[in-house]
VOROVEX-69041 format. One record per residue: x, y negated, z of N, C-alpha, C, CB in turn; residue in one letter. Coordinates in nm, 3 decimals. Last residue first. Glycine has a CB too. Layout:
// residues N
X;Y;Z;X;Y;Z;X;Y;Z;X;Y;Z;A $
...
***
This chain:
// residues 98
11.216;-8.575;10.541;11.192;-8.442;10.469;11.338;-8.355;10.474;11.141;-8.476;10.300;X $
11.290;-8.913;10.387;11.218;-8.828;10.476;11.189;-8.718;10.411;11.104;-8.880;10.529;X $
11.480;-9.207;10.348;11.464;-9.057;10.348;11.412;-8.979;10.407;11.533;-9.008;10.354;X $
11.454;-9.559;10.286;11.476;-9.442;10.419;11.424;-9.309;10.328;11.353;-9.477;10.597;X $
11.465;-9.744;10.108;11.531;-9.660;10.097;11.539;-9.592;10.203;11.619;-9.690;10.057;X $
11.195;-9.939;10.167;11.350;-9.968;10.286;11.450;-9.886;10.268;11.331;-9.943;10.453;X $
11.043;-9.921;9.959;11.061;-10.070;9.986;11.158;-10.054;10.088;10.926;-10.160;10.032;X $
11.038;-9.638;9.921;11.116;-9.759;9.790;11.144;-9.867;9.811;11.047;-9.801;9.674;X $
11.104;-9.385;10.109;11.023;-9.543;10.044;11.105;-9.631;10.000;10.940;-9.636;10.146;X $
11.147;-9.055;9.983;11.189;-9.165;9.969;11.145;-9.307;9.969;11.224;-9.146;9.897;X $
11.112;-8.712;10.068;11.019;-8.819;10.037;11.145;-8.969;10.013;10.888;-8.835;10.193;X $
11.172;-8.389;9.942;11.216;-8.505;10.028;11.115;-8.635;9.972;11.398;-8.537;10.007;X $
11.082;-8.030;9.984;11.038;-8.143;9.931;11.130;-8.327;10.008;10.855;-8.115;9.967;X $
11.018;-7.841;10.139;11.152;-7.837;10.140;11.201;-7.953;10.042;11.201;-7.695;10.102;X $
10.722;-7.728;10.153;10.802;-7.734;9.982;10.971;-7.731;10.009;10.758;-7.921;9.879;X $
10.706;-7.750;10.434;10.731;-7.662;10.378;10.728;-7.605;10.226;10.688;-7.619;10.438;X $
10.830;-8.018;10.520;10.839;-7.921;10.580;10.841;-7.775;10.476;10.734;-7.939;10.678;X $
10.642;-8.197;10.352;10.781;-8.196;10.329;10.877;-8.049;10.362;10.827;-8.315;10.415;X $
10.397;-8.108;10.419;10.426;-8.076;10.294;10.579;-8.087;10.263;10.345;-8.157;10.211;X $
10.393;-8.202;10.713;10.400;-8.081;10.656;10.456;-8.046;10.519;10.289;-8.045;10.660;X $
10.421;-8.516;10.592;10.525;-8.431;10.635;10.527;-8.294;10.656;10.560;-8.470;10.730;X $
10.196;-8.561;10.457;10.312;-8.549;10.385;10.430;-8.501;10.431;10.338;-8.650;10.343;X $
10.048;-8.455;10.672;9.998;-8.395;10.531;10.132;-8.400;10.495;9.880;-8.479;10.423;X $
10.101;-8.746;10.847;10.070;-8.628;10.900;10.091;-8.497;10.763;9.906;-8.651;10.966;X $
10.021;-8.933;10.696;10.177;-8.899;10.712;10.165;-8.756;10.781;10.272;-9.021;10.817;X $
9.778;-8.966;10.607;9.846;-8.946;10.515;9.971;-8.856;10.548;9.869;-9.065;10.465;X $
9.633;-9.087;10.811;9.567;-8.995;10.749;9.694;-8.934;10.691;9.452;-9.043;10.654;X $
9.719;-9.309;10.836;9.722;-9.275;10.966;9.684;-9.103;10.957;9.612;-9.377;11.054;X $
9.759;-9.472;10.578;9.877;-9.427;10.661;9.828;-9.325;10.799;9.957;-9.576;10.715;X $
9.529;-9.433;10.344;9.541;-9.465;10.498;9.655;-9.418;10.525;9.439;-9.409;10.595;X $
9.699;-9.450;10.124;9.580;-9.566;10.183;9.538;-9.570;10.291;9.463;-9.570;10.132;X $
9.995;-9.500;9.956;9.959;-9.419;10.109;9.811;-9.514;10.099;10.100;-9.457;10.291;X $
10.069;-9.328;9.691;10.057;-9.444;9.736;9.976;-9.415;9.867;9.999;-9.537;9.635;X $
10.349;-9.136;9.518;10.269;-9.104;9.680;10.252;-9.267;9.707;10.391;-9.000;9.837;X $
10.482;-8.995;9.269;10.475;-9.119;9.347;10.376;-9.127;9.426;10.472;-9.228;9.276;X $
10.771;-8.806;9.188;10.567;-8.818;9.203;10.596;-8.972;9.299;10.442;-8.625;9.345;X $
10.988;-8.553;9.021;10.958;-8.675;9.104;10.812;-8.675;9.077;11.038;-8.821;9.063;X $
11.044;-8.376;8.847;11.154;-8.399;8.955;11.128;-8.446;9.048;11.247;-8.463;8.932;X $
10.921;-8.127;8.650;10.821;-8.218;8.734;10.950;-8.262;8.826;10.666;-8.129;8.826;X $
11.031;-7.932;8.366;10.986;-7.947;8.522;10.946;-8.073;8.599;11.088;-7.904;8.598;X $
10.871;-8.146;8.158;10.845;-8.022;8.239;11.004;-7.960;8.237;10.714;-7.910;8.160;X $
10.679;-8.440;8.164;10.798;-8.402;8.203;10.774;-8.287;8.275;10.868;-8.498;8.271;X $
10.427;-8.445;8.037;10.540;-8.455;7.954;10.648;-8.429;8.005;10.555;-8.559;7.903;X $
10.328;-8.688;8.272;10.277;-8.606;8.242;10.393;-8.570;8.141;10.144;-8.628;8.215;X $
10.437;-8.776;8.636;10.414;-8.793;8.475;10.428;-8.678;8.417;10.507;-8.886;8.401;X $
10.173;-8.829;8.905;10.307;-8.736;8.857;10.292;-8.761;8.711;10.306;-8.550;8.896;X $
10.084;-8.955;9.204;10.063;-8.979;9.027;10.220;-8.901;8.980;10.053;-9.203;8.965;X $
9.861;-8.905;9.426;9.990;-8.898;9.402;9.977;-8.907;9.256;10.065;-8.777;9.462;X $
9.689;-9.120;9.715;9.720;-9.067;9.612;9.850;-9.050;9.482;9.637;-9.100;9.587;X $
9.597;-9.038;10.081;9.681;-9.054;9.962;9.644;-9.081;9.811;9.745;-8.948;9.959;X $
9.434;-8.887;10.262;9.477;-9.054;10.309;9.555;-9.098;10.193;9.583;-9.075;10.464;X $
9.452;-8.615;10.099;9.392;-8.700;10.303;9.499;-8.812;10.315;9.426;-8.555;10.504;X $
9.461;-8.701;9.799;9.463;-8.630;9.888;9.394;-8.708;9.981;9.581;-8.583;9.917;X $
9.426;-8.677;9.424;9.388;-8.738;9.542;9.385;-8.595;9.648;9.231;-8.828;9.519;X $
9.603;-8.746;9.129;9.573;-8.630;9.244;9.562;-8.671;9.373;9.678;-8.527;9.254;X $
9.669;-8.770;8.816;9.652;-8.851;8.946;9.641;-8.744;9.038;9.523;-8.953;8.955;X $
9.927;-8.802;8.521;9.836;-8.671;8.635;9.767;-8.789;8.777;10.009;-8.503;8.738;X $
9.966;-8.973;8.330;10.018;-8.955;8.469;9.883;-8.860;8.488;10.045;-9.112;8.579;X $
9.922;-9.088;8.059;10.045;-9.049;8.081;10.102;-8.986;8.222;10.108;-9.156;8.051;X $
9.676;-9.235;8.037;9.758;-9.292;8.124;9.888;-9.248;8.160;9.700;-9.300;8.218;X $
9.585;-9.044;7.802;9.560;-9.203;7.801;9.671;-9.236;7.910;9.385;-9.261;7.848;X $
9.547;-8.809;8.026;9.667;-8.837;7.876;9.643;-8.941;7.854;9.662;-8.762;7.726;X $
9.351;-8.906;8.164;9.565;-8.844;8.213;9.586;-8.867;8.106;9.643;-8.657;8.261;X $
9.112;-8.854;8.180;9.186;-9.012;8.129;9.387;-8.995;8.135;9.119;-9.174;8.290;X $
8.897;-8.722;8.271;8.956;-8.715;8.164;9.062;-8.776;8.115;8.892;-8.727;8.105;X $
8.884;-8.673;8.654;8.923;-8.772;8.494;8.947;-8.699;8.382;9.065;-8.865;8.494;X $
8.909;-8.469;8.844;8.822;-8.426;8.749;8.830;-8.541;8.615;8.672;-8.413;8.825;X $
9.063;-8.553;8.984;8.939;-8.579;9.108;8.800;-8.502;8.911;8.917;-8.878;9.210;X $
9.319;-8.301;9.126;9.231;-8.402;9.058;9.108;-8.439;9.115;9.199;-8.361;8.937;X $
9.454;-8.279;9.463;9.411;-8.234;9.350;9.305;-8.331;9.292;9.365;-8.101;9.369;X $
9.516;-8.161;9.785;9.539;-8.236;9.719;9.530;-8.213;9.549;9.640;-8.264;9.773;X $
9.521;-7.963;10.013;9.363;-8.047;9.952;9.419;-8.169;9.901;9.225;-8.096;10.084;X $
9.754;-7.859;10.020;9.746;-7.978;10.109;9.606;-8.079;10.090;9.882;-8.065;10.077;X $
9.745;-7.691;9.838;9.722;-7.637;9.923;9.731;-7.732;10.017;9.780;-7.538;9.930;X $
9.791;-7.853;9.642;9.656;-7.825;9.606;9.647;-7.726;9.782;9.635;-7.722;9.413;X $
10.035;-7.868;9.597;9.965;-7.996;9.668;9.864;-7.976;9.668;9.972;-8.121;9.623;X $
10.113;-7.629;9.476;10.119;-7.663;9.621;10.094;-7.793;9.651;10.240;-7.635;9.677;X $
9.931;-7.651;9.209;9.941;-7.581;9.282;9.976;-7.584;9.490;10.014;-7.537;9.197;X $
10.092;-7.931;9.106;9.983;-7.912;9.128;9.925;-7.757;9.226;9.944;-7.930;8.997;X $
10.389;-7.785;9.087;10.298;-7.882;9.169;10.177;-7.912;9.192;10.314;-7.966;9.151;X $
10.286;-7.569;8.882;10.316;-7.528;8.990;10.331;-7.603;9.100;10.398;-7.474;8.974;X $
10.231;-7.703;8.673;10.108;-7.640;8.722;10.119;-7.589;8.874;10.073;-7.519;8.627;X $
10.439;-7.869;8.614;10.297;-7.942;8.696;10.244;-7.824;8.765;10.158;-8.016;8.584;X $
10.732;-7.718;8.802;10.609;-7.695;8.657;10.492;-7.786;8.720;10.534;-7.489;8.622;X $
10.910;-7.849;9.027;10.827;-7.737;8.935;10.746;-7.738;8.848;10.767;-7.671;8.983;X $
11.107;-7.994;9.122;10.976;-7.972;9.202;10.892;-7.861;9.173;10.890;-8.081;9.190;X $
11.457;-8.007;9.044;11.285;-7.983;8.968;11.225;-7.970;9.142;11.250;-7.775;8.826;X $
11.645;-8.256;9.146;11.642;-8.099;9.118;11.457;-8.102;9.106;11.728;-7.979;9.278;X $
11.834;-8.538;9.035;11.709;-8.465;9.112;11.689;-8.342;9.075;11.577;-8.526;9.095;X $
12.128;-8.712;9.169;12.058;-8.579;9.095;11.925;-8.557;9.164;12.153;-8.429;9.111;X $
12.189;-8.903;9.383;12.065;-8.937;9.245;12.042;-8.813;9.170;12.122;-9.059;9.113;X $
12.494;-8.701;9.460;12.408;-8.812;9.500;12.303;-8.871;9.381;12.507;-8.926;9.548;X $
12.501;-8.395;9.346;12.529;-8.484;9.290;12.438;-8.618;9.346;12.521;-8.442;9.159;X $
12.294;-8.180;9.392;12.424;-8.192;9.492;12.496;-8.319;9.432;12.536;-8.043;9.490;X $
11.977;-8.344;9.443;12.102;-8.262;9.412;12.245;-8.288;9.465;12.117;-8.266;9.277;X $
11.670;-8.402;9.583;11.827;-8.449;9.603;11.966;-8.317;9.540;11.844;-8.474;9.807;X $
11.336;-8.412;9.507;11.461;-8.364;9.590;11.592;-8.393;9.533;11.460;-8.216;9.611;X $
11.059;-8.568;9.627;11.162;-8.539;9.532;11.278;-8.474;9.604;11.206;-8.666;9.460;X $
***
C-alpha cells in the first residue's frame, strides 16, 4: 500500500487489472477459482505467498499478503516493493517496508 501525503491517506495501487498485472510479473496470479465474487476478494498466489485484494474497489489502495513460506516470500516482496514503489505494512509490529 502506499502512504499519502496525509499520514493514513492511501494513494491507489491501480485498477485490479492493473494490479493484477504487476503482481503477475512477480508469478503472482489466480489460481483459476470461480469463487471471487462469492468471497468479495480476488486471491492470487505467489513464491511463498498469498495476496487477497477486494473486489469492487476501483482503484485498488490496499491487499493483504499472508506469508507461507517466509523464506520464499520476502525476497519477491521486496523487489516488488522496489519496483511498484509499493509500501508494505505488518500489522502485528506496525513496521514499514518499501
Amino acid at each position: 500500500m502506499k502512504s499519502g501525503p496525509d499520514e493514513g491517506t492511501l494513494l491507489p495501487l491501480g485498477s485490479l487489472d492493473e494490479v493484477r498485472r504487476q503482481l503477475g510479473a512477480f508469478n503472482t496470479a489466480g489460481d483459476g477459482d470461480s469463487r471471487a465474487d462469492e468471497t468479495g476478494m480476488a486471491t492470487l498466489h505467489g513464491p511463498g505467498m498469498v495476496v487477497e485484494i477486494p473486489l469492487g474497489v476501483d482503484p485498488v489502495t490496499q491487499a493483504m499478503v499472508t506469508l507461507v513460506e517466509e523464506d520464499i516470500a520476502w525476497p519477491v516482496l521486496m523487489r516488488l516493493c522496489q519496483t511498484t514503489r509499493w509500501s508494505m505494512v505488518d500489522l502485528e509490529t506496525g513496521r514499514t517496508f518499501g
